[in-house]
N, C-alpha and C positions, 0 to 999 in steps of 0.2 A: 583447306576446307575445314571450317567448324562445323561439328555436327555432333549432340551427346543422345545421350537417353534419360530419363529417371521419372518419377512420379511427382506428376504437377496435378496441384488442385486447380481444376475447374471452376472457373466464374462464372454465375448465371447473374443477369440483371433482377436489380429488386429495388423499386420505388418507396417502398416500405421504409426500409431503413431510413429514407431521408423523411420522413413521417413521423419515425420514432423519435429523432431529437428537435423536429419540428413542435409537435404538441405539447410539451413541456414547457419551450420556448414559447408558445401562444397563451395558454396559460400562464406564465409567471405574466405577460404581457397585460394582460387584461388584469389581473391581480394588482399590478402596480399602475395602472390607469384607472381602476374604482380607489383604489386607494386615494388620488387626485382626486376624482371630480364626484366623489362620493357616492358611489355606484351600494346599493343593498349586499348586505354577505352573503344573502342564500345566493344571489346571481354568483358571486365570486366562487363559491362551495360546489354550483353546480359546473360551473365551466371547468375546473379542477378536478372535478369527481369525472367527468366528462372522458377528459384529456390524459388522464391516468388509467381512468379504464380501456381507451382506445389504444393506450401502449401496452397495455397487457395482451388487449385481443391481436393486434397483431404482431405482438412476440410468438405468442401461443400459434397464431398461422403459419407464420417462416417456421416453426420448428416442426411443423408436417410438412412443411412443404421439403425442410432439409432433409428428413425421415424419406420423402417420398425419391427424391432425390440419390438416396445412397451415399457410399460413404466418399471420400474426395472431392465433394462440390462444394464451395462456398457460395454466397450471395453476396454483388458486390453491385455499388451503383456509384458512378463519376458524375459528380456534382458542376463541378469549374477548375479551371485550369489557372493559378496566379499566377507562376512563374517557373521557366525552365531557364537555366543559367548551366551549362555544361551537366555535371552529372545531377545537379542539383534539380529534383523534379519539388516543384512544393504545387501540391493539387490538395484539392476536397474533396476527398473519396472517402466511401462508408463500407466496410466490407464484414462480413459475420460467417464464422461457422458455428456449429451445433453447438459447442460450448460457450462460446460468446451469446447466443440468442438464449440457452440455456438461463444465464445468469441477466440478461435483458428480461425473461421472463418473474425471475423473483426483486427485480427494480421495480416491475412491474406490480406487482403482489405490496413491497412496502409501497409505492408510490399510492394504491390505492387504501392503503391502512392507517395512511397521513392523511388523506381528506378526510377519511372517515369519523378519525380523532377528533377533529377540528371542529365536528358535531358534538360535539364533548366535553369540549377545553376550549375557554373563551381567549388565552392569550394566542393559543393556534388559531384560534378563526379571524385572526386580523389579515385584512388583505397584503400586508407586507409580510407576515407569515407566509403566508400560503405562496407568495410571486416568491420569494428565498427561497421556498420547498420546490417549485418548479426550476427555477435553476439549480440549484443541487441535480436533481434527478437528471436535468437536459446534460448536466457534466459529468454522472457518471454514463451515461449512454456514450457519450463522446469517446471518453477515452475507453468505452466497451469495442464503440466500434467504428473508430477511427481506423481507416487503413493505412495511415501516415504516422508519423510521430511529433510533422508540427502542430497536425490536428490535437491528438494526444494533449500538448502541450497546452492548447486553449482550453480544452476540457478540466486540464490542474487551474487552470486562471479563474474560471469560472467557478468550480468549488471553492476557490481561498475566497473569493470576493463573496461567493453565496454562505459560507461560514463565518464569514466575517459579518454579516450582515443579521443571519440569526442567532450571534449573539448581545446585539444590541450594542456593547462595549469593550469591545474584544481588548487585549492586550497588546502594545507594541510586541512582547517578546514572542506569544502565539501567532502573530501575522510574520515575523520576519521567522521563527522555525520553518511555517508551511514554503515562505520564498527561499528559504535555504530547501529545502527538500526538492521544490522544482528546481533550483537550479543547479542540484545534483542530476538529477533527470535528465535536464538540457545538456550537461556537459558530458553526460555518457553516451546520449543519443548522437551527437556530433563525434565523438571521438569515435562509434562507431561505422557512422560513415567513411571518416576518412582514411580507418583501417581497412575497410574493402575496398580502397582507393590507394591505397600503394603500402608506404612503410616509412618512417622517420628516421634518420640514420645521423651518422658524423656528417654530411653534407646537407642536411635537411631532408624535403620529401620527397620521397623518390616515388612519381606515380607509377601504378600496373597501365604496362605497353597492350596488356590481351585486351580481346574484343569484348566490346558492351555486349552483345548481342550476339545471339548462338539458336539456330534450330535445333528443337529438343523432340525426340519422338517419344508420342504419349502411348503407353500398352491399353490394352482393355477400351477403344473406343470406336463404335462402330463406326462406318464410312462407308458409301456408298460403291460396289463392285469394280474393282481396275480402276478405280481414283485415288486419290490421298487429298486428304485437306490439309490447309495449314490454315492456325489461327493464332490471335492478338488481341491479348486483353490487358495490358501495362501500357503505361504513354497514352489514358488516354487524350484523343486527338490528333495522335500522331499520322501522318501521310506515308502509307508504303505504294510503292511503284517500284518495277522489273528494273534491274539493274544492266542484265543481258537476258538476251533474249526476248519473246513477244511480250507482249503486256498481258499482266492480270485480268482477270475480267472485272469491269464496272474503276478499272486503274484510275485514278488513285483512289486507294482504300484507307477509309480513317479508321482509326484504333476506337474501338475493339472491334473484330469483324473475323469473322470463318469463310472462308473461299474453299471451295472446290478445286484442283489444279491437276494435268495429268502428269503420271511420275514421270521421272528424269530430272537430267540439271536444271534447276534454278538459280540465281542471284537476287538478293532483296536489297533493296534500299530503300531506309528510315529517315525520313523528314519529321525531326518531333520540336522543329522551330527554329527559330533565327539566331537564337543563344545556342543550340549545341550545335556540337560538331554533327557531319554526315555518319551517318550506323551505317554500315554494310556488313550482310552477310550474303556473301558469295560462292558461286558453286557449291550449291550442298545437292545430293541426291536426293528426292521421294521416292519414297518403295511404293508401289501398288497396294490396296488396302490398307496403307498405315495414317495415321493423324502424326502433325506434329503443330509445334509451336513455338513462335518467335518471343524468345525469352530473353529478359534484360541479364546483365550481368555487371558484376564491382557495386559500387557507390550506388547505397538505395539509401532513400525515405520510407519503403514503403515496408508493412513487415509481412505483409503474404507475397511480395518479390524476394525477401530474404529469407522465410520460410522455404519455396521455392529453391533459392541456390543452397541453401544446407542440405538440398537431399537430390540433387542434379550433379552429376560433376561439372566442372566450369573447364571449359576448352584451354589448353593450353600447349605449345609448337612441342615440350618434352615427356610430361606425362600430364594424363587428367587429373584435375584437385576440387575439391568443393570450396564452394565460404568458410566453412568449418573448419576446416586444414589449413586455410591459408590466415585465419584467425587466429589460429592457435601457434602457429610460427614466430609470432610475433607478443612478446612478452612486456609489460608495464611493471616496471618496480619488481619484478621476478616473478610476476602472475600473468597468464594468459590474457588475453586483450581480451576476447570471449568472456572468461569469468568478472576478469573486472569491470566490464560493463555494464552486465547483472546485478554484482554487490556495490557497485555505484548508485543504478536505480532502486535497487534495494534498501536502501541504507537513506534516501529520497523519500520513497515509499514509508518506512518507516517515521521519520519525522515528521511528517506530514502527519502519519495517528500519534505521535506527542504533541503536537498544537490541538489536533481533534481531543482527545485525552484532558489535555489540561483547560479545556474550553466549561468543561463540568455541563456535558450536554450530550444526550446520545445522538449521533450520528450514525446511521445505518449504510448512507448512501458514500460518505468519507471513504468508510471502509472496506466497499465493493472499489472505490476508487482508488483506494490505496492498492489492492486486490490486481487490480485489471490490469495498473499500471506494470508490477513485476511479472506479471504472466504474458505480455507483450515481448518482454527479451529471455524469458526463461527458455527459451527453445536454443541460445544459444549457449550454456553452460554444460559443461562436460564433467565427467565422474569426477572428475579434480575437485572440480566446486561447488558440487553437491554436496557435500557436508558443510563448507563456508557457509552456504545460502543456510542449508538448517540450522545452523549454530546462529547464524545473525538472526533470523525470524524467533526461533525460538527463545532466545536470550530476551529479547524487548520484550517479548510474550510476558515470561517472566515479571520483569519489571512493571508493564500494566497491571498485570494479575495481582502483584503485590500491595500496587497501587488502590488497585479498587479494597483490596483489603484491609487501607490503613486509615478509609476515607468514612465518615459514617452521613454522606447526604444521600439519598435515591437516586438523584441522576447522574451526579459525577461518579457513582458507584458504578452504574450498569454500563455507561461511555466509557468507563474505563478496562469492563467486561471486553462488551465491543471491539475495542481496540485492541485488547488479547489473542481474541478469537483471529482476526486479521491479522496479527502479526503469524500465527499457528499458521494460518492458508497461505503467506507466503513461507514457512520454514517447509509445508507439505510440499512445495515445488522441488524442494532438495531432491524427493525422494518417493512420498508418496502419492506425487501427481495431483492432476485438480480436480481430479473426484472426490478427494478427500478436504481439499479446500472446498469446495461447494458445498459439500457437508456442514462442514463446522460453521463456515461462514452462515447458511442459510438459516440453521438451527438457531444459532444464536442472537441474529441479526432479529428472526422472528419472536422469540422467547424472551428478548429484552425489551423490545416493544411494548412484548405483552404485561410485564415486569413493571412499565412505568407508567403504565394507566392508572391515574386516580382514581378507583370507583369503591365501592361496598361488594366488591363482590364475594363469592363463595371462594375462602381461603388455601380449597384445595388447587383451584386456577394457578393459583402465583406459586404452588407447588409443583405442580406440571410444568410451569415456565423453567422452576428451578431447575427440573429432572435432566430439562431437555440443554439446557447450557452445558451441565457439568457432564449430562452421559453418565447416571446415574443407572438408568434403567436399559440391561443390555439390549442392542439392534435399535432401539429409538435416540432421538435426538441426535446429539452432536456425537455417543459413542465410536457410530460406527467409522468417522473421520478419524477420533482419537486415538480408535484402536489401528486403525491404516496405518496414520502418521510413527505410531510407536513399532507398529510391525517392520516399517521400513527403515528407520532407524536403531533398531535391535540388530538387523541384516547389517547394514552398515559396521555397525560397532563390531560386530561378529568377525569382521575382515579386518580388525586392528585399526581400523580409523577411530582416534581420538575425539574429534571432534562430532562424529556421529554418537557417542557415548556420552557425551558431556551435552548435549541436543536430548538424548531421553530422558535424563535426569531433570534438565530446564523444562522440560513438556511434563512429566511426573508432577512437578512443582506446581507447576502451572495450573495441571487439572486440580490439584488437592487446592489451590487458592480460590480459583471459581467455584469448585463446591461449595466452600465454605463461607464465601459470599451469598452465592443464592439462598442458601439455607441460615444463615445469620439474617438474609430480612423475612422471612421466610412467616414467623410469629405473627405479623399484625397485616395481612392484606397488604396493603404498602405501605411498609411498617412506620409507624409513628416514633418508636424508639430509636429512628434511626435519622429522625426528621428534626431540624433546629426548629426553638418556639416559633421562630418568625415565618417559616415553613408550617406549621400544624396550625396556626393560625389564617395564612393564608387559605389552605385547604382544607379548613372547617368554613368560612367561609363561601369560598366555589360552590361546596358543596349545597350549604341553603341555597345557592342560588340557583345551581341548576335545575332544570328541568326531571321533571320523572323520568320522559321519553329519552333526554340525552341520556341518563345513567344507565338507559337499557341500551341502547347503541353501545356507550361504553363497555359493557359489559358481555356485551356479545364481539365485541373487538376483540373482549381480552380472550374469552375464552376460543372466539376462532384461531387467534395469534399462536394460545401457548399450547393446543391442540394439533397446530399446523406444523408446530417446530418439532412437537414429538414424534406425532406419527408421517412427517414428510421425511425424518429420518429414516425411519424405520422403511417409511418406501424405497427410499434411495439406496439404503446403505446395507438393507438384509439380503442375505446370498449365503452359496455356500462352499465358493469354490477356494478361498481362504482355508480355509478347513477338509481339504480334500474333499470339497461334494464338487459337479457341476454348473451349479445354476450361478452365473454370473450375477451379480448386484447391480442393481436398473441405474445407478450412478456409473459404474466403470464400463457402462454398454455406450452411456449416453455420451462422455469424454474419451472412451477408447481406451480407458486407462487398463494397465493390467498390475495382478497384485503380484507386489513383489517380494512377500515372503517364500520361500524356497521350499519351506516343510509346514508341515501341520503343528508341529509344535512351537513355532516361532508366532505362528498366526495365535492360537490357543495363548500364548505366553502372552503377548501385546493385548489380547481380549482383557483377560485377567489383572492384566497393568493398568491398562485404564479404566475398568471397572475399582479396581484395590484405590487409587489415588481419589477418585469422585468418592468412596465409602469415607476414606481418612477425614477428606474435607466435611464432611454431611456430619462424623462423629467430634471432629472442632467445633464446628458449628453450634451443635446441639447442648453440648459443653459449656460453653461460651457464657458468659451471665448476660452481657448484651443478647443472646438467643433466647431468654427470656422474660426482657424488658425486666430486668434487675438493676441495669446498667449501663450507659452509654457506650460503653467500649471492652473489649475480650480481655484477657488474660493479659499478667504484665509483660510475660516473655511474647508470647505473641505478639502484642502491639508493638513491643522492640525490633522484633524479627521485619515487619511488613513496612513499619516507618525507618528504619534505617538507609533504606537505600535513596528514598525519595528524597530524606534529611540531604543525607550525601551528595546527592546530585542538586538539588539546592543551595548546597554550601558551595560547593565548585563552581556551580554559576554564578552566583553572588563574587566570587574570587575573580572571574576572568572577568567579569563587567567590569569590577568596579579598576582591573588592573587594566583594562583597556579603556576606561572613562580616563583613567589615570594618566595613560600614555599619549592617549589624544590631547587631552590640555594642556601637557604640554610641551608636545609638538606644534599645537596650533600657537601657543607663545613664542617660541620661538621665531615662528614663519612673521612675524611684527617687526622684530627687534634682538637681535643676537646679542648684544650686550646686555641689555636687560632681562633676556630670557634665561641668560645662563644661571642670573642672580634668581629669578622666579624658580625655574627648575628646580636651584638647589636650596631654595627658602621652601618649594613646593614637598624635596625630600623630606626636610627637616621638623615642615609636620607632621607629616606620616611619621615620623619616626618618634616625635611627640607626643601625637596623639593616643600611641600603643603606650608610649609611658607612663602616661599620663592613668591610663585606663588599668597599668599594673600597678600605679605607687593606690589608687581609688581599695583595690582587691587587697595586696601582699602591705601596705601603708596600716587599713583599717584591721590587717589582723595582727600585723605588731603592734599597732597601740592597745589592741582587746588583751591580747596576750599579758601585756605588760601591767593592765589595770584588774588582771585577772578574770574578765566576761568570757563568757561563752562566744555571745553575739550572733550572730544570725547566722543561719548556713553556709553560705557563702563565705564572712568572714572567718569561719570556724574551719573551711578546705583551704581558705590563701594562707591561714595561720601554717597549717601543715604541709601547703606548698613550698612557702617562704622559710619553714625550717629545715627542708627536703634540699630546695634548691641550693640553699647557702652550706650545705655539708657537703655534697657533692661536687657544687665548682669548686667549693672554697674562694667565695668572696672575697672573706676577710683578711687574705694572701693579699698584700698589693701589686706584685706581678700579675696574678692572675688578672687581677680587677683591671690594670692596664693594657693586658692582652686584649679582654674582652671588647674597653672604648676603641683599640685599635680595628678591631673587626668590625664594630659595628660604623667605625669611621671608611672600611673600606665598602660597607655594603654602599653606604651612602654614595661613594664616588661610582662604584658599580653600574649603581642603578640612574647617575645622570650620564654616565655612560652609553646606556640604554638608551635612555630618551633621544640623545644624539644620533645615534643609531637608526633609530626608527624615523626621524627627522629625514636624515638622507633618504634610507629607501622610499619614504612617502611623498619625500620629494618638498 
């Protein structure tokens, strides 16, 4: 007899949801059919303003109704059933709790700040714009509220192709990061399956013999006097009927369904199709008064099923275990299978905002997607890998922050903002939960928006914008996330973890760069000294042409925009119980998060941290000769400090392309002609090794002959002069052992590296 206990969320049906990435879809539809048959823009603006507004209004309902509801209930609605193949369930189900609808509500918010634009800005108001914007938004709904993970997965397909699409001329290497990023995702999501399907050992895989299926009793659920109900909400479609004993009422019952039953033994048997095997759960007792429920168990797709068994014990003949425990048994390269699933999708997550990033375009909706996607497996990482996950989120933070600091256009500026703030909301999952991502996220999602509207407006607007990214101004904008994030990370580092201390320093950085951003354009409305001529030209331009009425639209955009990011903060994030008061913060009511500084002085400490880092940045800024249209660009050591890393990672890519363009060619020579390849390959080494000659005798050539005729000569040949007398003292050249040494080594690189080639030949086959 299996039979557990523990706390299962409740599934209420909701039509809604399949409305929500319905509408999106029908607008981009109609967007890209006047695009055809040349349909007027105001039709195309109104069925978009339409369809955007209808997803906000019924974001905003589902989230009374989930209030009204209480806490443990989600809303879930089964769509179609494609295919069941043993444990493999692949359905189109849409399911949401409060924190999901939550952030459906502010998709909802940008989606209708993008029509609105579009009133504004002539190249937004083309109908391929707008159907792109519609897909965007339908893909980040998708993976909001996918209850699967191959849904999930269409949702990533659908943003790469809708990012691809608005930017007109995307880059091969930006399209194939965002396919590496999915198909990190894909291989995490898979690897998790089949580890709650058994274990990989010296003999291969060894599947779990325990049962799919376990009646769970639910506490806290009324039922009607001297009955018990049992209900089924997974599988849907699936067929139950009595195994022994009489028949159910109204037998055979399809999934999802609540029956009434009187207590005593039962037996169930699960028909959930022709591909799996028979479910049986047999002889389990009802108690009188109690609810219970037919719960799946192992190998899921679904993540409110796997949600579910991480807080159920899962039946077993020796002692009870969860998903959690039997996850964590089980190690990858010396990491938990749990954690590394996480920083798999994470790391997925991630590169997907460096294609968004390096696209020089803000993306709002990327970044809730990048967002959604790590907080669909966050539930399975444990105190082990909560610093990993902060370190990795934080770290790229970093690197975007940098980024936008070393970039001087407006939009690859604030995109690269954007993607900061996103990387931060996933490092918040380490630690300080996604109250404090929804924070940050929201704040700045809205306040860059407002940031990159072209208009004339009142210069203090784009200051408010600023406020509210960096968390300049305590309790509003994105603060109160920053100071979360740093609270729980202080706590972390406090307990001797490394890697939570080296996470507050990377967040520290972080905020002091976005300061110094916002407030480095901060001078000119949207600032001109920050804009190439061919850029201020275009946008003097726009500008006669617009309309009066557009630029008041626009300008009531901006200023709703960077009013909504400050004081939305301030709604969410002000509280007092951080600080030893009471009153919880309308963010950690809404996610259930709870704060995890231990003292008042750790909280007070993390306030002051993030406040001090946003001051530093605002006094660079201000500093800055670029801050006051003196000059293109800041200080020398600055601009060294913000471009070096980017340099860097350009150079390394530049290194591995051109050594894997290298390795392919000739590899594919080979695969022709073996004897001639051998000669190609090593005629192939022999210019590379040339070619670098070739390029030192041009540098170390030109400054011994200047040397010689006594010239200065140009910079360059005035460093190879002092290279080339550096160099030749120190090997000693002019030793003719040494010099023979040398042609030997470089004659053994050469064989080395056709060595290689062969090498790689074989494994590619």
């Amino acid at each position: 007899m299996f039979e557990t206990a523990g706390l299962l969320r409740i599934a209420e049906p909701s039509a809604s949801l399949v409305w929500l990435v319905v509408l999106p879809l029908l607008w981009a539809a109609f967007a890209f059919a006047s695009a055809i048959f040349g349909v007027r823009r105001q039709s195309v603006r109104a069925v978009a303003l339409a369809a955007s507004s209808g997803i906000l209004v019924l974001s905003t309902f589902e989230a009374i109704r989930l209030a009204e509801l209480g806490p443990g209930r989600v809303i879930e609605q089964h769509v179609a059933t494609l295919v069941r193949l043993g444990q493999l369930d692949l359905s189109i189900d849409l399911a949401a709790d409060f924190g999901a609808i939550a952030f459906t509500i502010l998709v909802g918010i940008l989606a209708v700040a993008s029509v609105i634009r579009s009133y504004a800005d002539v190249d937004r108001a083309r109908p391929t714009s707008l159907g792109w914007t519609g897909i965007l938004v339908a893909a980040s709904l998708l993976v909001l509220l996918a209850a699967a993970w191959p849904l999930v997965l269409v949702g990533l397909g659908l943003a790469t192709v809708a990012a691809w699409g608005m930017t007109g001329a995307p880059g091969v290497s930006r399209v194939a990061t965002a396919l590496t990023g999915d198909g990190l995702a894909l291989f995490g999501f898979v690897l998790l399956f089949w580890s709650l399907g058994g274990t990989f050992g010296g003999g291969g895989f060894d599947p779990d013999a325990r049962p799919r299926f376990a009646l769970v009793a639910i506490p806290d659920v009324t039922v009607p006097d001297g009955k018990s109900t049992v209900s089924m909400s997974t599988y849907a479609g699936a067929f139950v009927t009595s195994d022994d004993g009489p028949p159910l009422p109204g037998e055979p019952l399809r999934s999802p369904f609540t029956v009434t039953l009187e207590p005593g033994v039962h037996s169930f048997e699960i028909d959930a199709g022709s591909a799996v095997s028979q479910l049986l759960v047999t002889h389990v007792t009802l108690a009188a008064g109690r609810a219970y429920a037919l719960a799946p168990f192992g190998p899921t797709t679904s993540f409110r099923n796997l949600a579910d068994q991480l807080a159920v014990a899962r039946p077993n003949v020796s002692s009870p275990s969860t998903a959690r425990v039997t996850l964590g048994e089980h190690l990858l390269f010396g990491v938990r299978t749990s954690t590394f699933v996480v920083l798999l999708v994470a790391l997925g997550a991630l590169l997907r905002l460096v294609a968004s990033a390096a696209a020089h375009a803000q993306n709002p909706f990327e970044a809730i997607v990048a967002f959604a996607l790590v907080s669909r497996v966050a539930l399975l990482i444990d105190k082990d890998g909560l610093g990993a996950l902060a370190l990795l989120g934080s770290a790229f933070a970093l690197l975007f922050a940098l980024d936008a600091a070393s970039r001087h256009h407006v939009r690859g500026v604030f995109g690269s903002v954007l993607a900061a703030a996103a990387a931060l909301s996933i490092a918040c999952l380490g630690g300080a939960g996604t109250s404090a991502s929804f924070v940050i996220l929201g704040s700045v999602a809205l306040a860059s928006f407002a940031a990159t509207i072209e208009v004339d407006a009142d210069v203090r607007w784009l200051g408010v914008a600023g406020a509210a990214m960096a968390g300049l101004l305590p309790f509003t904008g994105a603060f109160a996330g920053y100071a979360s994030l740093a609270g729980s990370l202080l706590v972390g580092a406090r307990t001797g973890s490394l890697a939570f201390g080296v996470s507050a320093l990377f967040l520290g950085l972080t905020v002091v760069s976005v300061s110094y951003v916002c407030f480095r354009m901060y001078d000119a409305g949207v600032p001109p000294s920050a804009l190439g001529a061919e850029e201020r030209v275009r946008r003097d331009n726009q500008k006669r042409d617009q309309k009066r009425d557009q630029g008041r639209v626009a300008s009531a955009l901006q200023i709703g925009l960077a009013a909504g990011a400050l004081f939305g903060g301030a709604l969410l994030g002000a509280g007092t119980s951080p600080y030893g008061g009471r009153v919880v913060p309308l963010v950690q009511r809404v996610f259930g998060d709870v704060s995890l500084a231990p003292s008042t002085g750790i909280a007070t400490a993390a306030a002051f941290f993030a406040l001090a880092c946003a001051v530093v940045g605002l006094v660079v800024a201000r500093s800055s000769p670029g801050a006051t249209g003196a000059g293109e660009t800041g200080p020398g050591w600055l601009r060294a400090v913000v471009t070096s890393p980017a340099a860097l990672f350009a150079r390394a890519t530049g290194i591995g392309r051109s050594s894997a363009g290298f390795l392919a060619s000739s590899v594919d020579a080979m695969d022709r002609d073996v004897i001639d390849d051998v000669f190609f390959a090593f005629g192939r080494s022999v210019l590379v090794v040339a070619s670098g000659v070739r390029r030192a005798e041009r540098v170390f050539g030109g400054a011994a002959a200047a040397e010689a005729e006594g010239r200065s000569g140009p910079s360059r040949v005035r460093w190879g002069s002092r290279v080339v007398s550096q160099f030749e003292d120190r090997l000693g050249l002019d030793n003719p052992r040494i010099a023979e040494r040398l042609r030997f080594v470089l004659l053994f690189v050469m064989v080395a590296l056709l060595g290689l080639i062969l090498l790689f030949a074989v494994l590619l086959g």
